[in-house]
MARVO-961127 format. One line per field, with one value per residue: residue number from 1; chain; x, y, z of N, C-alpha, C in turn. Coordinates in steps of 0.02 Angstrom, whole numbers, always signed. Example, Ala and Ser with C-alpha at 12.3 -4.5 7.8 and 13.67 -1.06 7.14 Angstrom:
REM MARVO-961127
resi	[1, 2]
chain	[A, A]
n.east	[+660, +642]
n.north	[-284, -112]
n.up	[+390, +354]
ca.east	[+615, +684]
ca.north	[-225, -53]
ca.up	[+390, +357]
c.east	[+660, +645]
c.north	[-165, +2]
c.up	[+390, +394]
***
This chain:
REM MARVO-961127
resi	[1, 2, 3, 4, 5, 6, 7, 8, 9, 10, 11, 12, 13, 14, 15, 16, 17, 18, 19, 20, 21, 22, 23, 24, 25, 26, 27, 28, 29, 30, 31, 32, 33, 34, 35, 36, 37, 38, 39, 40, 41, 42, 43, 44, 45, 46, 47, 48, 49, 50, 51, 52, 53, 54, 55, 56, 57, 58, 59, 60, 61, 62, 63, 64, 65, 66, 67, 68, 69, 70, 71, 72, 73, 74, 75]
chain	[A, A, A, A, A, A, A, A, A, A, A, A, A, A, A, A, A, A, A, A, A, A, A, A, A, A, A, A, A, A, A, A, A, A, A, A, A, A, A, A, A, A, A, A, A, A, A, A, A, A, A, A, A, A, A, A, A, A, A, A, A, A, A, A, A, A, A, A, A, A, A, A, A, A, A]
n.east	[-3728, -3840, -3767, -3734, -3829, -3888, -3765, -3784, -3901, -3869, -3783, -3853, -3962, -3871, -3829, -3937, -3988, -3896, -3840, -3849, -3800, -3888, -3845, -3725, -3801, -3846, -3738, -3688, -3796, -3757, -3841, -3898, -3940, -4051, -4118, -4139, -4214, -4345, -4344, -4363, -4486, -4575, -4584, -4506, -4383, -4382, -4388, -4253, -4296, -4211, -4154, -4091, -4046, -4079, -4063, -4022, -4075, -3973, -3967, -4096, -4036, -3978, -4057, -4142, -4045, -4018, -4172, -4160, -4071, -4022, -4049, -3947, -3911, -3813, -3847]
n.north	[+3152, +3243, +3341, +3360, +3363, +3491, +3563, +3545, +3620, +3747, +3797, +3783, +3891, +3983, +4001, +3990, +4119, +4237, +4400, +4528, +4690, +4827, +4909, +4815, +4737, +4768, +4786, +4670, +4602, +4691, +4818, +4985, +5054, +5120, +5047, +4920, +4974, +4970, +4851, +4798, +4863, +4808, +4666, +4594, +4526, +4507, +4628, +4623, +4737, +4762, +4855, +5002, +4966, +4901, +4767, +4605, +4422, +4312, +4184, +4242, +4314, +4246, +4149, +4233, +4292, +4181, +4131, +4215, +4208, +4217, +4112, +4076, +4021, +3958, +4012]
n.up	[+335, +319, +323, +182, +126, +163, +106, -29, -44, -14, -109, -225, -193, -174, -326, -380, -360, -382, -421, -536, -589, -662, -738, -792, -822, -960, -1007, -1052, -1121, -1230, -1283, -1228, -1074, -1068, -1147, -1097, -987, -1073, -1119, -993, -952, -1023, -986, -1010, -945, -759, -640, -487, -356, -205, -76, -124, -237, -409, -482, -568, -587, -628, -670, -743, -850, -908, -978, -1051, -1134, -1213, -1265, -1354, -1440, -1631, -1745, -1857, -2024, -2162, -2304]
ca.east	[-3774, -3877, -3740, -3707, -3911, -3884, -3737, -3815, -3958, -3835, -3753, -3907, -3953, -3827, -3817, -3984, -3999, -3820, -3893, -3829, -3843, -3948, -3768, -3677, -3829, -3853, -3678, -3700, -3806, -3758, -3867, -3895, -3979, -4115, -4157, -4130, -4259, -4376, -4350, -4397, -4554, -4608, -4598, -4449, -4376, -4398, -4327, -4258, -4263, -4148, -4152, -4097, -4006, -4080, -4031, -4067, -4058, -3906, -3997, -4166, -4037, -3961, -4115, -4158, -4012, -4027, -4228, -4179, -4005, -4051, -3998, -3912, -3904, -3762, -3873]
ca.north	[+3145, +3287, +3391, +3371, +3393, +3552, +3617, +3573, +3680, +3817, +3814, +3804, +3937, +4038, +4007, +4045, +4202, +4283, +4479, +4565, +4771, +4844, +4929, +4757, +4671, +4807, +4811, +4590, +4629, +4724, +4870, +5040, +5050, +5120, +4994, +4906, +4976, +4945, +4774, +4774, +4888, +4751, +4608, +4531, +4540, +4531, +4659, +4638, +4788, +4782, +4916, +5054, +4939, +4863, +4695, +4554, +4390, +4285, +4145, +4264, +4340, +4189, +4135, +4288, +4281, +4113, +4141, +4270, +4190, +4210, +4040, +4095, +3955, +3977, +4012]
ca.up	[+279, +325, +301, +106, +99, +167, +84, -90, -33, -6, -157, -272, -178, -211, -401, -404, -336, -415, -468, -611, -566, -712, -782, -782, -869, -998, -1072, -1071, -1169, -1301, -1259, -1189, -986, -1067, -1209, -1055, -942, -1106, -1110, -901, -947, -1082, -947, -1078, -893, -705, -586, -429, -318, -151, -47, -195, -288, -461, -514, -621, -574, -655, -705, -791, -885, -949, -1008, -1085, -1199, -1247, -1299, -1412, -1497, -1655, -1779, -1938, -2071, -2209, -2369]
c.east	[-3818, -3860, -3717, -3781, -3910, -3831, -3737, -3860, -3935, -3821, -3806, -3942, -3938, -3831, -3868, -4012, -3919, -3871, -3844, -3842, -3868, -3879, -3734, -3729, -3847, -3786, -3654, -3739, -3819, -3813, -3856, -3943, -4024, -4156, -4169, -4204, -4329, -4412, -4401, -4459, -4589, -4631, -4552, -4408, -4385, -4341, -4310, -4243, -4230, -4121, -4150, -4072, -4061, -4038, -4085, -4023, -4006, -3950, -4060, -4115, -3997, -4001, -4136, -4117, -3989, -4095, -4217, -4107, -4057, -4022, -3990, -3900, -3861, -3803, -3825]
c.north	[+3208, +3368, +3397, +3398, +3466, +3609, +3616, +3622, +3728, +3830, +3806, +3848, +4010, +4055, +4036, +4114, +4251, +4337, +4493, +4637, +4761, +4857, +4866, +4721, +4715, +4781, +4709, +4576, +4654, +4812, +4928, +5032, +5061, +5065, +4952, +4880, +4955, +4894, +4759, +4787, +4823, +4699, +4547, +4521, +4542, +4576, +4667, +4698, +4748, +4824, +4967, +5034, +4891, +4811, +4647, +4480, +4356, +4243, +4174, +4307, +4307, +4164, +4167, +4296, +4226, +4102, +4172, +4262, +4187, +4151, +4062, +4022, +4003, +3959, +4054]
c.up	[+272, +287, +245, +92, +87, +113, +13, -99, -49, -57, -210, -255, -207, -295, -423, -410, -346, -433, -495, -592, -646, -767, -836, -838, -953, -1071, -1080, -1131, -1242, -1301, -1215, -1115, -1018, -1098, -1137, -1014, -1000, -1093, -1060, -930, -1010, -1061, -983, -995, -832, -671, -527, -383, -242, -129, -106, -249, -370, -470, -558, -587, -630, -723, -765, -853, -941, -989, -1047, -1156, -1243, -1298, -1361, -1455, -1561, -1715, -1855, -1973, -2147, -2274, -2418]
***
């Protein structure tokens, strides 16, 4: 019993913390790195550093492009 506790832990976990490099989340996207780094400097964004590596978390950038779908209506 303990051990399904645990290995939901793990795996929400994991899902949560997936990174995105900066590159990878750029051209998701639709954008250039810099518009990019913009965005970060705006706070539209968090960034995780890791050792020298940039990333974005999975999930913040899911979110990110869901906030800003924008809803077209057929006029």
């Amino acid at each position: 019993m303990e051990v399904e506790g645990l290995m939901d832990a793990a795996s929400t976990a994991i899902s949560y913390c997936n990174l995105v490099r900066v590159k990878v989340a750029a051209v998701r996207l639709g954008v250039s790195v810099r518009t990019l780094y913009r965005i970060l400097a705006e706070g539209g964004l968090p960034l995780v550093h890791i050792r020298g590596c940039s990333c974005l978390k999975e999930g913040d950038l899911q979110n990110y492009i869901e906030k800003n779908k924008e809803s077209r209506s057929n006029d």
